[in-house]
Structure formats: structure tokens, C-alpha cells
Biopython code that builds the backbone (N, CA, C, O; Angstrom):
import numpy as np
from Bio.PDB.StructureBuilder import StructureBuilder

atoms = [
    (1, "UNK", "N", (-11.782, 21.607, -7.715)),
    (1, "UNK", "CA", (-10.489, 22.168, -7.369)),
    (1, "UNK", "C", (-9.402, 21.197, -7.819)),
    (1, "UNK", "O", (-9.317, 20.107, -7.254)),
    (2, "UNK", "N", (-8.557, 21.533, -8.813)),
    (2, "UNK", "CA", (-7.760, 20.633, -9.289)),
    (2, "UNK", "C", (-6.646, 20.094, -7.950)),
    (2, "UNK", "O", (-6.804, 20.428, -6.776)),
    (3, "UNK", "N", (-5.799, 19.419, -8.335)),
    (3, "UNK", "CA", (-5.172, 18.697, -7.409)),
    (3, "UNK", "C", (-3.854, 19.588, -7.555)),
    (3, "UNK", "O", (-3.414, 20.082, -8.593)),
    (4, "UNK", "N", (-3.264, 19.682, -6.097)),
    (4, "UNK", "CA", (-1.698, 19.860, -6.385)),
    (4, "UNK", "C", (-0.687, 19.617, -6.267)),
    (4, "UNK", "O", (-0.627, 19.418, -5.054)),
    (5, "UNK", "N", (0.487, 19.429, -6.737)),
    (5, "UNK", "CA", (1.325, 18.585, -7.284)),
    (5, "UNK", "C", (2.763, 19.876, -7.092)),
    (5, "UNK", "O", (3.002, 21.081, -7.179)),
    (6, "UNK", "N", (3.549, 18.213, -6.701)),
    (6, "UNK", "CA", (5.354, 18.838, -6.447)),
    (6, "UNK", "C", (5.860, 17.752, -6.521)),
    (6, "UNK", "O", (5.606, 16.689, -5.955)),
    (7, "UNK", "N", (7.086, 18.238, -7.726)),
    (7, "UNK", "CA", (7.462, 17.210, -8.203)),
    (7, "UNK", "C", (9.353, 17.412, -7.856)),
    (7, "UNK", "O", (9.807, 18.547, -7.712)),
    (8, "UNK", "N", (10.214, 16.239, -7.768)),
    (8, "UNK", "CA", (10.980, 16.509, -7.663)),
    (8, "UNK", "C", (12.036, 16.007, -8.241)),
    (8, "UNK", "O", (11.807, 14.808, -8.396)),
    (9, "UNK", "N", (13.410, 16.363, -8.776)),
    (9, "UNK", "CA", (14.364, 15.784, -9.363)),
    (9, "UNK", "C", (15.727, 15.644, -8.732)),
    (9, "UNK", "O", (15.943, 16.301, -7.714)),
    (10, "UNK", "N", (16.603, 14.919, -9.185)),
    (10, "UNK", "CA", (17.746, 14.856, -8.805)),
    (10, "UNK", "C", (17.659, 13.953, -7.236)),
    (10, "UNK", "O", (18.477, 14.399, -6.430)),
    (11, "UNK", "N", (16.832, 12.810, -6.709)),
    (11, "UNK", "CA", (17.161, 12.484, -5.879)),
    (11, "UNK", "C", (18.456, 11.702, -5.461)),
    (11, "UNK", "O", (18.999, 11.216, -6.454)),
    (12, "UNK", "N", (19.166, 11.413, -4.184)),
    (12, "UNK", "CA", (20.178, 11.147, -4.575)),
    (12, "UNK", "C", (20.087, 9.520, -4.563)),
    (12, "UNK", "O", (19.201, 8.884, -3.992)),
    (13, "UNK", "N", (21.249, 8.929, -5.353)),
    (13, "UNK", "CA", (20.562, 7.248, -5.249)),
    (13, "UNK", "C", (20.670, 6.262, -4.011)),
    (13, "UNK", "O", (20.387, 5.064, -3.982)),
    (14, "UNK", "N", (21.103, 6.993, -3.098)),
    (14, "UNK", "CA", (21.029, 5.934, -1.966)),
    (14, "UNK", "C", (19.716, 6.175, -1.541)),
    (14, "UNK", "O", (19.092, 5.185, -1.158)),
    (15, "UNK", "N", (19.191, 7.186, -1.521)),
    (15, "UNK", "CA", (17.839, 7.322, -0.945)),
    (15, "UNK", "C", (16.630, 6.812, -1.565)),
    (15, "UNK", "O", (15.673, 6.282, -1.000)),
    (16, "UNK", "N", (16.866, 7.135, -3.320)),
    (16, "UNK", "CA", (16.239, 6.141, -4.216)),
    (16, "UNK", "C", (15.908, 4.852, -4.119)),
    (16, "UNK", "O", (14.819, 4.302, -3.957)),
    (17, "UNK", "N", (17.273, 4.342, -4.273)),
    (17, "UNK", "CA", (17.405, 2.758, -4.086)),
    (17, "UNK", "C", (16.482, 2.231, -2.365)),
    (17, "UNK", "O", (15.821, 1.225, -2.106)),
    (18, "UNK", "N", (16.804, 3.288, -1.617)),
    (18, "UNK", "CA", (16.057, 2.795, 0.284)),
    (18, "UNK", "C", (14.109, 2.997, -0.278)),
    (18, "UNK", "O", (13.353, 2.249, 0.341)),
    (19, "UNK", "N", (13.584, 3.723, -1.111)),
    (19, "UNK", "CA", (12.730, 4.211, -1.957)),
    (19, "UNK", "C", (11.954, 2.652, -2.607)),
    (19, "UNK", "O", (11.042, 2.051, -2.040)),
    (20, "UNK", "N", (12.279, 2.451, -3.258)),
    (20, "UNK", "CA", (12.343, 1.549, -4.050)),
    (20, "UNK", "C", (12.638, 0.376, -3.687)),
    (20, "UNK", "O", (11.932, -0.530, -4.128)),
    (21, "UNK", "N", (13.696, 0.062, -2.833)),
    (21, "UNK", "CA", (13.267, -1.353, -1.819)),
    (21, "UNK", "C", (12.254, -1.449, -0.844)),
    (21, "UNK", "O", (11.673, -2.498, -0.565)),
    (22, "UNK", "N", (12.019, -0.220, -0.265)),
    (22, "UNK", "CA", (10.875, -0.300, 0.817)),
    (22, "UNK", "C", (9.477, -0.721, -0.307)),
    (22, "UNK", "O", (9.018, -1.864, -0.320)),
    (23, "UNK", "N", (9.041, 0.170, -1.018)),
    (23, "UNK", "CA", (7.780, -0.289, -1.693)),
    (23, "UNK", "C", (7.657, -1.336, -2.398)),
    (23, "UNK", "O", (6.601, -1.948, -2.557)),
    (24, "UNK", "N", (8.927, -1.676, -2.963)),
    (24, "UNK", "CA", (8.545, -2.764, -3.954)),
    (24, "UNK", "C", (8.294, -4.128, -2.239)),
    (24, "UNK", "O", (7.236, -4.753, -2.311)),
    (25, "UNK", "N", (8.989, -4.389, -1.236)),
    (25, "UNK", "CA", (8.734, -5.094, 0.149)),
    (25, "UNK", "C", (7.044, -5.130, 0.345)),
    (25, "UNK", "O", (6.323, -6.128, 0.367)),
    (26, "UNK", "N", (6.622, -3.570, 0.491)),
    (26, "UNK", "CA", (5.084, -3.138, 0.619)),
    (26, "UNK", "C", (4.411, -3.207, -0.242)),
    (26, "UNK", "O", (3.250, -2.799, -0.211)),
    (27, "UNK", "N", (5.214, -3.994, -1.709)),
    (27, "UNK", "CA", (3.947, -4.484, -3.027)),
    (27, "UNK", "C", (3.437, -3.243, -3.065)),
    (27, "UNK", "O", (2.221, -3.431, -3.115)),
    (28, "UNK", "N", (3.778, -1.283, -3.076)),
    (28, "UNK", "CA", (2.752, -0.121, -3.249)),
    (28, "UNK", "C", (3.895, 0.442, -4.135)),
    (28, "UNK", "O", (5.058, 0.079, -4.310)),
    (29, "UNK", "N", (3.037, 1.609, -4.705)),
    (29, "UNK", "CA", (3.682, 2.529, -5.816)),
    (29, "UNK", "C", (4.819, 3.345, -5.208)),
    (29, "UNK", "O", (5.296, 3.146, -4.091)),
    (30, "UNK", "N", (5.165, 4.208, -5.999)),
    (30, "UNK", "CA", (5.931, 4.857, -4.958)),
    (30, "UNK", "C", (5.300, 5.998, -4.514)),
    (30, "UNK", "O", (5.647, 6.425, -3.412)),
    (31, "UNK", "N", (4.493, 6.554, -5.099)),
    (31, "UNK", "CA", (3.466, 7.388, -4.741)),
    (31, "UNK", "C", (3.024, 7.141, -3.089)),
    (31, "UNK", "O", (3.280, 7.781, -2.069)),
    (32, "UNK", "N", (2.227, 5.882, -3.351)),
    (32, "UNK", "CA", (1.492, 5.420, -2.058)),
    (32, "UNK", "C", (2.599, 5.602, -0.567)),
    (32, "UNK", "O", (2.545, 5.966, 0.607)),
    (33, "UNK", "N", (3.454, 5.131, -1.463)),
    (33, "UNK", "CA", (5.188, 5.043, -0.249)),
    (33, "UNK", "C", (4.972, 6.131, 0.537)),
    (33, "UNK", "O", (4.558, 6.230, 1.692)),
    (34, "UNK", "N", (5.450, 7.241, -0.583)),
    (34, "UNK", "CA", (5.865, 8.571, -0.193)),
    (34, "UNK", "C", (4.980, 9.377, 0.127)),
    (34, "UNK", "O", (5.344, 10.461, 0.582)),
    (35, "UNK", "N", (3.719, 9.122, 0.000)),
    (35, "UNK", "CA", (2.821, 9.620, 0.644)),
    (35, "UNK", "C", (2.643, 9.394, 1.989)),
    (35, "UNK", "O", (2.658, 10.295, 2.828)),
    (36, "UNK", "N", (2.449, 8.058, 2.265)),
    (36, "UNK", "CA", (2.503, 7.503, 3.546)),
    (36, "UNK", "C", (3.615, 7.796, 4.908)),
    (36, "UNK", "O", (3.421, 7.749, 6.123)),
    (37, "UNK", "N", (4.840, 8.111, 4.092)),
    (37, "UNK", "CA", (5.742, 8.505, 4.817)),
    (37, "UNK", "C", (5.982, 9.924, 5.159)),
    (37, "UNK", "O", (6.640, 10.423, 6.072)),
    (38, "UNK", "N", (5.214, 10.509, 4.103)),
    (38, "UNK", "CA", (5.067, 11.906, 4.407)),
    (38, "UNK", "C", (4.154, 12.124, 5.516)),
    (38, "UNK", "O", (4.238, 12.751, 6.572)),
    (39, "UNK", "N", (3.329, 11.474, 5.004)),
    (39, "UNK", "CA", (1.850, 11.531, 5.922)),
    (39, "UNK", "C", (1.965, 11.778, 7.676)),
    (39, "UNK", "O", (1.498, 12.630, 8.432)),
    (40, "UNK", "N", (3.108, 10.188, 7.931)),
    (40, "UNK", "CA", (3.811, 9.769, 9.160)),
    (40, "UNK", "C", (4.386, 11.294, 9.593)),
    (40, "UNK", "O", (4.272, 12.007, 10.589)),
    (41, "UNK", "N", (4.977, 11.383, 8.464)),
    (41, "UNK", "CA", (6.324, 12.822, 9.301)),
    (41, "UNK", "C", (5.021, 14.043, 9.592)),
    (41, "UNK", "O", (5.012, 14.646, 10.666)),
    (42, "UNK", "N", (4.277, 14.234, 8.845)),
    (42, "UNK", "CA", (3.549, 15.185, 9.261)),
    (42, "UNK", "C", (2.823, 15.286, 10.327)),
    (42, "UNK", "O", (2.515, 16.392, 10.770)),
    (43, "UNK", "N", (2.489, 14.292, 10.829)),
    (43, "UNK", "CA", (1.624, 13.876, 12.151)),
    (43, "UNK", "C", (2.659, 14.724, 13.392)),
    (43, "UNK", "O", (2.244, 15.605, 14.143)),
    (44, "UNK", "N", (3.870, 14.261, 13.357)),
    (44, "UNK", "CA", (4.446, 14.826, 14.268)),
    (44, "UNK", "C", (5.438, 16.054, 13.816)),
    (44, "UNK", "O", (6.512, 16.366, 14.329)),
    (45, "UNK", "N", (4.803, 16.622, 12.769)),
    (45, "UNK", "CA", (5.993, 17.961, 12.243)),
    (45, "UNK", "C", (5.406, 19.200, 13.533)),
    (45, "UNK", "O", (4.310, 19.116, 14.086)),
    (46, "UNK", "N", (6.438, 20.297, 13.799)),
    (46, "UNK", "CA", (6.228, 21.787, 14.197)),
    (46, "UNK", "C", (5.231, 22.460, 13.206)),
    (46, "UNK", "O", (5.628, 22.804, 12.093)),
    (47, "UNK", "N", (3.951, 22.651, 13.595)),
    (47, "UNK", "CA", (2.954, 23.737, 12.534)),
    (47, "UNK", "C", (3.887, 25.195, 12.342)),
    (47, "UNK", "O", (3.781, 25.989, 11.408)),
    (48, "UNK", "N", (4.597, 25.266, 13.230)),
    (48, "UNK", "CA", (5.159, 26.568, 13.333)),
    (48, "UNK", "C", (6.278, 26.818, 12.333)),
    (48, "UNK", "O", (6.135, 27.554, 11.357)),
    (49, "UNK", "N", (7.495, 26.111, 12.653)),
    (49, "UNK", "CA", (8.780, 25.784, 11.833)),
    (49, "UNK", "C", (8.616, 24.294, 10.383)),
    (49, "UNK", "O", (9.446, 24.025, 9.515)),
    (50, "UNK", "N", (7.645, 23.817, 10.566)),
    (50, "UNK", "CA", (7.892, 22.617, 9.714)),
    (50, "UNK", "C", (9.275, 21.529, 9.794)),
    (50, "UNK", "O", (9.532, 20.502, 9.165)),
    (51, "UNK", "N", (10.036, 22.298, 10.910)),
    (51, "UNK", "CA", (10.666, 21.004, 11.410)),
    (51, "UNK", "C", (10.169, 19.798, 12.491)),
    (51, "UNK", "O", (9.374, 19.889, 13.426)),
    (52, "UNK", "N", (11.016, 18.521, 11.959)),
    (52, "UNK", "CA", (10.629, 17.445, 13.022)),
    (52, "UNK", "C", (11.947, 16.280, 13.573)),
    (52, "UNK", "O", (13.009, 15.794, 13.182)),
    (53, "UNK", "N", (11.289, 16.271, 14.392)),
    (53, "UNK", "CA", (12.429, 15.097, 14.930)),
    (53, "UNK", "C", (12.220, 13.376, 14.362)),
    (53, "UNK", "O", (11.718, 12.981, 13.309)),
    (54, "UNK", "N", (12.927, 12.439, 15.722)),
    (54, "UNK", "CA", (12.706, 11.256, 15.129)),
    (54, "UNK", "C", (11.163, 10.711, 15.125)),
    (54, "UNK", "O", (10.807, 9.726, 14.478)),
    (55, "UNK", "N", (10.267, 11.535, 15.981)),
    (55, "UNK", "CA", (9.195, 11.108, 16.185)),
    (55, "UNK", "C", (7.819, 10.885, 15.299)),
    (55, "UNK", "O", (6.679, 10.439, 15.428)),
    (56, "UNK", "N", (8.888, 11.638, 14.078)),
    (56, "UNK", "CA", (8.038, 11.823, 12.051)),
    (56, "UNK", "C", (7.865, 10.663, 12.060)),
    (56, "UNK", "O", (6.773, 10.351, 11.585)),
    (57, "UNK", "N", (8.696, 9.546, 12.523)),
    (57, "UNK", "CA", (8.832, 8.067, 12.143)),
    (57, "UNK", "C", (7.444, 7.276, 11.871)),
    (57, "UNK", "O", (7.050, 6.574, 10.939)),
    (58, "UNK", "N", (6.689, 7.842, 13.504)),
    (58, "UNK", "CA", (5.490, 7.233, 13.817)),
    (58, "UNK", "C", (5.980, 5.919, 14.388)),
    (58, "UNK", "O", (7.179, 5.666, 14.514)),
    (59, "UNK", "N", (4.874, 4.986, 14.772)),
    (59, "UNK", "CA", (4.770, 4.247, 15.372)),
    (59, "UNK", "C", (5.507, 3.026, 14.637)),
    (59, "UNK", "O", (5.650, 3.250, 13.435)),
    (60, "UNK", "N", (6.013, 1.782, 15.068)),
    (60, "UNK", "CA", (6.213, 0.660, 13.787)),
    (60, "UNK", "C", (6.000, -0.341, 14.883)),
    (60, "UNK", "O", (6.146, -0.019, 16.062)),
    (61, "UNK", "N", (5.681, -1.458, 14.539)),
    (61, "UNK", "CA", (5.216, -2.991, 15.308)),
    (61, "UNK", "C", (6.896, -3.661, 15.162)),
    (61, "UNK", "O", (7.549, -3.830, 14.132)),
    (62, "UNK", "N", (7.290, -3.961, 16.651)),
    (62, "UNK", "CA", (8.281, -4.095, 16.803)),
    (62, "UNK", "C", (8.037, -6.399, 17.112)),
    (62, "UNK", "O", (7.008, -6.464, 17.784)),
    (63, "UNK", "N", (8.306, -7.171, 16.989)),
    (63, "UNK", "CA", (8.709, -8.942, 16.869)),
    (63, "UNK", "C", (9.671, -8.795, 17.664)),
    (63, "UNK", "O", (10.710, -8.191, 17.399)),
    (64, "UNK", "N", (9.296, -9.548, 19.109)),
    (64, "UNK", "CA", (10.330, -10.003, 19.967)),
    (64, "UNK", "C", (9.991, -11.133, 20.932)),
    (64, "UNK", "O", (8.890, -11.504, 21.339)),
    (65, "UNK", "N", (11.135, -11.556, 21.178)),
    (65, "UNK", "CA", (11.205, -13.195, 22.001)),
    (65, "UNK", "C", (12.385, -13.119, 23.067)),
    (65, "UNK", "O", (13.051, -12.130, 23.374)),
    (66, "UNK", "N", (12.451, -14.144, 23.448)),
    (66, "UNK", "CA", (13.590, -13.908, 24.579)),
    (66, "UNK", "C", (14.303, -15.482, 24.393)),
    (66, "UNK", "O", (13.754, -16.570, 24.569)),
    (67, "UNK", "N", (15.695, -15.199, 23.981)),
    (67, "UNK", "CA", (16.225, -16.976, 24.369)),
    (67, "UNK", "C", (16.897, -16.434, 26.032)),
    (67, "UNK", "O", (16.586, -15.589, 26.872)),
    (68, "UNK", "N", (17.928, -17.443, 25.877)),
    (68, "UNK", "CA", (18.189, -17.497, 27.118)),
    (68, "UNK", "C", (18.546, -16.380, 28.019)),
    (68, "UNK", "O", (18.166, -16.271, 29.185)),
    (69, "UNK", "N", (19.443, -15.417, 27.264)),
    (69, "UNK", "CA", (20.001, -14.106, 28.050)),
    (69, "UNK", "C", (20.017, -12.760, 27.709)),
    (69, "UNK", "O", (20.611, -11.814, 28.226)),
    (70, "UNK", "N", (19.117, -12.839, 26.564)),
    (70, "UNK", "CA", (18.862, -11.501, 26.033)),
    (70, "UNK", "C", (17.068, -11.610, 25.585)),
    (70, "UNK", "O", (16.365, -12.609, 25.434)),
    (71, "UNK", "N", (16.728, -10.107, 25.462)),
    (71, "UNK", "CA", (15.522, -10.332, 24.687)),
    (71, "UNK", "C", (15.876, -9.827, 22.928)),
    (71, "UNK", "O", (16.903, -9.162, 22.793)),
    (72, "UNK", "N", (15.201, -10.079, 21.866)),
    (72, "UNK", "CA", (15.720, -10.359, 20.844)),
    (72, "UNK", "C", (14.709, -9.552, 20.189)),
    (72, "UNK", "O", (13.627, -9.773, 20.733)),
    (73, "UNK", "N", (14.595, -8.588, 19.112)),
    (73, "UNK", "CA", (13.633, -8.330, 18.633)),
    (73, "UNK", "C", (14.024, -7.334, 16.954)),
    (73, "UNK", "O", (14.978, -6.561, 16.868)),
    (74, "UNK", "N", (13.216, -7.566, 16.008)),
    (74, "UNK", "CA", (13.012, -7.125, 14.569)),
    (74, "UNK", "C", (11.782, -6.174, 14.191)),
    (74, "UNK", "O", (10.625, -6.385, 14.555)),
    (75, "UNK", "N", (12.124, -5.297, 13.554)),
    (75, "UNK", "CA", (10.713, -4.371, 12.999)),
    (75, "UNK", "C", (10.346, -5.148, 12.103)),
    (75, "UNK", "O", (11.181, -5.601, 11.321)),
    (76, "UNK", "N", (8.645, -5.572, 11.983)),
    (76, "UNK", "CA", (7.827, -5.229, 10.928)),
    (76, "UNK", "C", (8.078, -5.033, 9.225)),
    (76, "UNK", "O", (8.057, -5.799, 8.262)),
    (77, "UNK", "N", (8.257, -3.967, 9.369)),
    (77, "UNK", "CA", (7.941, -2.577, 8.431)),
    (77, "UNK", "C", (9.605, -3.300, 8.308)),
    (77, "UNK", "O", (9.791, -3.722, 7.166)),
    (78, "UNK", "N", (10.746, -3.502, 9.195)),
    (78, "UNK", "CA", (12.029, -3.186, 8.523)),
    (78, "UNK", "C", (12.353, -4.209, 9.274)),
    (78, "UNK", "O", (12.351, -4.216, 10.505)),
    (79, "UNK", "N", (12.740, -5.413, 8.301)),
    (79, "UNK", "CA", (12.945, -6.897, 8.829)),
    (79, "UNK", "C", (14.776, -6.654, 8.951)),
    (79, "UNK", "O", (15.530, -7.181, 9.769)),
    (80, "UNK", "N", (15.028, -5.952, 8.150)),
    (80, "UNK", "CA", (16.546, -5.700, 8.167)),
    (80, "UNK", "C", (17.521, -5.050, 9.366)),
    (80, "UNK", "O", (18.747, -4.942, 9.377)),
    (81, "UNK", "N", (16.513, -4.648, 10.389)),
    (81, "UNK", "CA", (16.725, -4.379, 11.619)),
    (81, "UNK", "C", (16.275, -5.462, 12.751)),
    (81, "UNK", "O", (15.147, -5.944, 12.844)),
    (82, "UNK", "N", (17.426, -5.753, 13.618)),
    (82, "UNK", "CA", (16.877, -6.444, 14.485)),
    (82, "UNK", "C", (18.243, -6.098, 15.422)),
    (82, "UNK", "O", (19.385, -5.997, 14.975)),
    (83, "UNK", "N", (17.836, -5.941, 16.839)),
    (83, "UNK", "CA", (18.356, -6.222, 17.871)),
    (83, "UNK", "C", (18.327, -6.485, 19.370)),
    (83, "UNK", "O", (17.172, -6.634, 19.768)),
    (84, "UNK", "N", (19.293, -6.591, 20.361)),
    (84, "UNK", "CA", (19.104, -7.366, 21.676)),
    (84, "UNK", "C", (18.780, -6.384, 22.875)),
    (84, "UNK", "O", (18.754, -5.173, 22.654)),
    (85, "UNK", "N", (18.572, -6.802, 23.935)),
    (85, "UNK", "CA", (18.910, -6.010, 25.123)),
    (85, "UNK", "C", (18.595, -7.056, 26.208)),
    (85, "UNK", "O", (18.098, -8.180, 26.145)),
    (86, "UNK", "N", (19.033, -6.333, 27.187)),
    (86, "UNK", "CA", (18.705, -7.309, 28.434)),
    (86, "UNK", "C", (17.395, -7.371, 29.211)),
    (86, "UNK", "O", (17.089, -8.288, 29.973)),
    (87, "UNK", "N", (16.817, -6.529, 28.996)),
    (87, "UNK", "CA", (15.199, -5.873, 29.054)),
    (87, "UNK", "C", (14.391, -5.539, 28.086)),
    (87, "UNK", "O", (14.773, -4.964, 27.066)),
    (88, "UNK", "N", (13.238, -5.860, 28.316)),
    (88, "UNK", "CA", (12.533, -4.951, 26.945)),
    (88, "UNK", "C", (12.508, -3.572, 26.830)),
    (88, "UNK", "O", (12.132, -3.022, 25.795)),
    (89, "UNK", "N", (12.975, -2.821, 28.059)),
    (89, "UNK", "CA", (12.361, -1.145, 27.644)),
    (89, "UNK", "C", (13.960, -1.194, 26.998)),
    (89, "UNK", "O", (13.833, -0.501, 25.988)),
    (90, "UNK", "N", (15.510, -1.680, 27.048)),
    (90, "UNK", "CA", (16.626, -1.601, 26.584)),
    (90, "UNK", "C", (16.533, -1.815, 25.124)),
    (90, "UNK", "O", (16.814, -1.051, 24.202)),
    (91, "UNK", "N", (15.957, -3.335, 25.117)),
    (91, "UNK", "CA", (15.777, -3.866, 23.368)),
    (91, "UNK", "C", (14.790, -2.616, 22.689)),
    (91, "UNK", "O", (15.052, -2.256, 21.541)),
    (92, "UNK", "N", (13.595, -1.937, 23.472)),
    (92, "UNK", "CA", (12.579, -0.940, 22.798)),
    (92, "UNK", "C", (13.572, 0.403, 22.579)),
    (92, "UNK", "O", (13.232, 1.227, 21.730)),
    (93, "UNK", "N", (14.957, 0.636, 23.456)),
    (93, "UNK", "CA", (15.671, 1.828, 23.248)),
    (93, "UNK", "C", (16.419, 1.185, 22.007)),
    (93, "UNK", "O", (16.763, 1.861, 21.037)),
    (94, "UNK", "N", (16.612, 0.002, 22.105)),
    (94, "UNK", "CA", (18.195, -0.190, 20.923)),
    (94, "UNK", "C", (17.143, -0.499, 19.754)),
    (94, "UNK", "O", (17.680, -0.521, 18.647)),
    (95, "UNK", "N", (16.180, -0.668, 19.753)),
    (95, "UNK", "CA", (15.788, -0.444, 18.151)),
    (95, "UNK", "C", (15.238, 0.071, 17.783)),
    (95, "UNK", "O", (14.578, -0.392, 16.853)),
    (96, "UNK", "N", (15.000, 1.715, 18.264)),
    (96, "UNK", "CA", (14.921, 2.927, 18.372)),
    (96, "UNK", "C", (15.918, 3.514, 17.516)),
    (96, "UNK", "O", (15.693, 4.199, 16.518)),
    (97, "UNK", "N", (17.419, 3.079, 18.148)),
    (97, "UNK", "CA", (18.800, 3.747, 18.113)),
    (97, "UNK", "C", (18.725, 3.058, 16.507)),
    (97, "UNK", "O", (18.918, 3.812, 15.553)),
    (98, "UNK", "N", (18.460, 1.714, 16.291)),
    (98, "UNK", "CA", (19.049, 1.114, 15.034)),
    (98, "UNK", "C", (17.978, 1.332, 13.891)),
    (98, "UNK", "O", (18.159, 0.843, 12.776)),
    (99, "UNK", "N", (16.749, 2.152, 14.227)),
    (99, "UNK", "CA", (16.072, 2.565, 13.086)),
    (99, "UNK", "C", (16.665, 3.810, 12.502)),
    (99, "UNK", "O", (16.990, 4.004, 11.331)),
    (100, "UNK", "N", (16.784, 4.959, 13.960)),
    (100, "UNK", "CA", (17.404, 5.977, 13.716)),
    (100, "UNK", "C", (18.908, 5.997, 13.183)),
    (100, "UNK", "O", (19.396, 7.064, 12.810)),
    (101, "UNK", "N", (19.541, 4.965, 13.154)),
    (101, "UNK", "CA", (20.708, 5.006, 12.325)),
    (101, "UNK", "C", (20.546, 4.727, 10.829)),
    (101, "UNK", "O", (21.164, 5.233, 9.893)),
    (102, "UNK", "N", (19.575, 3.808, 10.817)),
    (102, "UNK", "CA", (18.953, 3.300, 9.155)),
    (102, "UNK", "C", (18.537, 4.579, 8.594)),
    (102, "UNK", "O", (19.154, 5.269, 7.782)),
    (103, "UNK", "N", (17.721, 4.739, 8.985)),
    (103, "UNK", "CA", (17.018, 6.023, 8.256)),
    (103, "UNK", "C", (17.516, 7.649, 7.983)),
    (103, "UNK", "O", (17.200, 8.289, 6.981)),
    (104, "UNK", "N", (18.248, 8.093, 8.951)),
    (104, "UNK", "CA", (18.673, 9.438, 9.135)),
    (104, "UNK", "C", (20.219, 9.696, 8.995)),
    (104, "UNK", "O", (20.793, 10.747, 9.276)),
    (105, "UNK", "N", (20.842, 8.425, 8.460)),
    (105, "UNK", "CA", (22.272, 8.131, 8.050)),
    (105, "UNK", "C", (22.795, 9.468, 7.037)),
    (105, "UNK", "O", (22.378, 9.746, 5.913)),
    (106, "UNK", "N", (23.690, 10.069, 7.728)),
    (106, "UNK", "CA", (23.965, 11.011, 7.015)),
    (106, "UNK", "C", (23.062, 12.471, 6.640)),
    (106, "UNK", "O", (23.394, 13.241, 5.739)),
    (107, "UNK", "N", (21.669, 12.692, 7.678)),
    (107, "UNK", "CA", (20.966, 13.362, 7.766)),
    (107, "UNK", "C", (21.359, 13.971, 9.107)),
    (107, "UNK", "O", (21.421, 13.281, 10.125)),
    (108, "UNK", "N", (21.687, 15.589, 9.088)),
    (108, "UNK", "CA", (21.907, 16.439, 9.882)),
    (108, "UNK", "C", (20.808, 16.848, 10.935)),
    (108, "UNK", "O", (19.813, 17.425, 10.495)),
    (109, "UNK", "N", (20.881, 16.652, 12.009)),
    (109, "UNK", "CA", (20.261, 16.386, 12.992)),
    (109, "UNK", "C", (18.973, 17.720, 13.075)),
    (109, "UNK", "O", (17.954, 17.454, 13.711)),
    (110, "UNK", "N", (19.118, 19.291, 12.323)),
    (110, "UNK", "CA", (17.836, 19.843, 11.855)),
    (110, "UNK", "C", (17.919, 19.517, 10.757)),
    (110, "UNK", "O", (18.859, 19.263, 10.003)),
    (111, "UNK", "N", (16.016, 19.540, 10.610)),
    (111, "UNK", "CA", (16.099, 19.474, 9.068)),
    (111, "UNK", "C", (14.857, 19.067, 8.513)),
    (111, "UNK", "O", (14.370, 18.031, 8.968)),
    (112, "UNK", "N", (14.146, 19.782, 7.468)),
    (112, "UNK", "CA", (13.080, 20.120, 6.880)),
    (112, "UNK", "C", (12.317, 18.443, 6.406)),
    (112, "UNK", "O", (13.072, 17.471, 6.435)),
    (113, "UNK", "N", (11.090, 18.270, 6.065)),
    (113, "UNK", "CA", (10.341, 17.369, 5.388)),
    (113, "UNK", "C", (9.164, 18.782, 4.452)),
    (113, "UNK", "O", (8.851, 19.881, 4.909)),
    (114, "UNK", "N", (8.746, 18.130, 2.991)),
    (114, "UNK", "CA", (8.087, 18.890, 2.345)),
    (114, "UNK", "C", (7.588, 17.471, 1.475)),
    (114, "UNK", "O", (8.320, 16.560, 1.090)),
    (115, "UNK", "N", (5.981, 17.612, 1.287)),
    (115, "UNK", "CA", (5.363, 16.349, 0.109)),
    (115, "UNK", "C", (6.025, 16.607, -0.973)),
    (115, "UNK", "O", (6.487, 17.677, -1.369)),
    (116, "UNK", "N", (6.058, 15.124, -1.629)),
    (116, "UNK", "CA", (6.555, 15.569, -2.861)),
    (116, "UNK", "C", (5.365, 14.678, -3.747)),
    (116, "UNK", "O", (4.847, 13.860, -2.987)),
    (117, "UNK", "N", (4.957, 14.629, -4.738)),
    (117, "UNK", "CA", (4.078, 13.915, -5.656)),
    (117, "UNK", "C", (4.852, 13.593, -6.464)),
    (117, "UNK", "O", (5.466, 14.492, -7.038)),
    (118, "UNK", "N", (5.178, 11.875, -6.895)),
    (118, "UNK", "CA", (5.415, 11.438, -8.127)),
    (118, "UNK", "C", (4.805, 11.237, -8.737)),
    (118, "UNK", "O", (3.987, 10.341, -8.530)),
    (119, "UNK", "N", (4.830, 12.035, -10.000)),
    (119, "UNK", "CA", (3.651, 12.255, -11.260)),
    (119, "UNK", "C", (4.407, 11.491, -12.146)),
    (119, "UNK", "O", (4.006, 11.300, -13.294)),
]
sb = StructureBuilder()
sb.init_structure("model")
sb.init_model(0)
sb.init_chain("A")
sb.init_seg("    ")
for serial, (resi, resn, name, xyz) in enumerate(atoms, 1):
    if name == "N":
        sb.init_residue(resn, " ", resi, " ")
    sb.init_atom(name, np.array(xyz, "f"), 0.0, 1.0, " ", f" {name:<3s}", serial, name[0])
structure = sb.get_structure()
């Protein structure tokens, strides 16, 4: 059974460029990327509607410490995020809030995911 394939054009370049810094970080193709991230969103898509919320994200390993008056913490996966709270379930909400601002910037709160294959 041959394989099947969707290909796509015209992405726009901010999303490119977020594309392309993430994998080249993860040393993977972009294939592997976008697969993987598809993969993620699908785990938690609607079978019904094929819409999903923030929860496509999946899981990410969150780095945290505490100095003196805050607890302090950075993603993993996205070193370019990091922030505080006065608690950990606060710091686990605020870098929640600061992934979901990274990622869905300018993404309308419904809204579709579909694989795409770079061939």
C-alpha cells in the first residue's frame, strides 16, 4: 500500500522560521518535527470535529528551582520560555500561559490541525 502524502505551500514565514528553529535545536528533519507535532496534536484532537485545544500541546518537562521568593522555572523542549510564581501549581499555570502565548500567537482561539508531509 503505497504511502500518503500532503503537501503544502505558501507557509507563512513566521511560522517557518518557529519551524526551522525548533528542529534545527532537536538536530531532526523537518519531517520528523512535523510529524511529531502533529502526532502530539492528534493525541488530543475531537474524532468528531478534528478540532483541538491547548491540550494538542501534550505534555513538555518543565526545569525549576526556587531562590529566595519566587519559584523559577524553563521548558525543556523551549529554553526560550521561562517563568516565576510564588508556588509551583502558579509557576505550572504561568508557563502554561507563556507557552500558550508562544505558540498560538495570533492563532484564533477555534481552529483546525491537518498532517502535512514534507516531501
Amino acid at each position: 500500500m503505497p504511502k500518503k502524502q500532503i503537501s503544502i505551500r505558501d507557509v507563512p514565514e513566521a511560522l517557518y522560521e518557529w519551524i526551522e528553529t525548533e528542529r534545527h535545536a532537536k538536530r531532526i528533519s523537518q519531517k520528523a518535527f512535523l510529524l511529531k507535532v502533529l502526532g502530539n496534536a492528534s493525541m488530543h484532537s475531537s474524532t468528531d470535529t478534528g478540532m483541538v485545544g491547548p491540550a494538542a500541546f501534550s505534555r513538555m518537562t518543565m526545569v525549576y528551582w526556587k531562590n529566595k521568593k519566587f519559584w523559577l522555572g524553563k521548558l525543556i523542549e523551549h529554553p526560550e520560555i521561562m517563568t516565576q510564581g510564588r508556588t509551583l501549581e502558579e509557576l505550572e499555570q504561568n508557563i502554561r500561559e507563556a507557552f500558550m502565548l508562544m505558540a498560538l500567537d495570533e492563532v484564533p482561539e477555534q481552529y483546525q490541525i491537518r498532517e502535512v508531509a514534507m516531501a
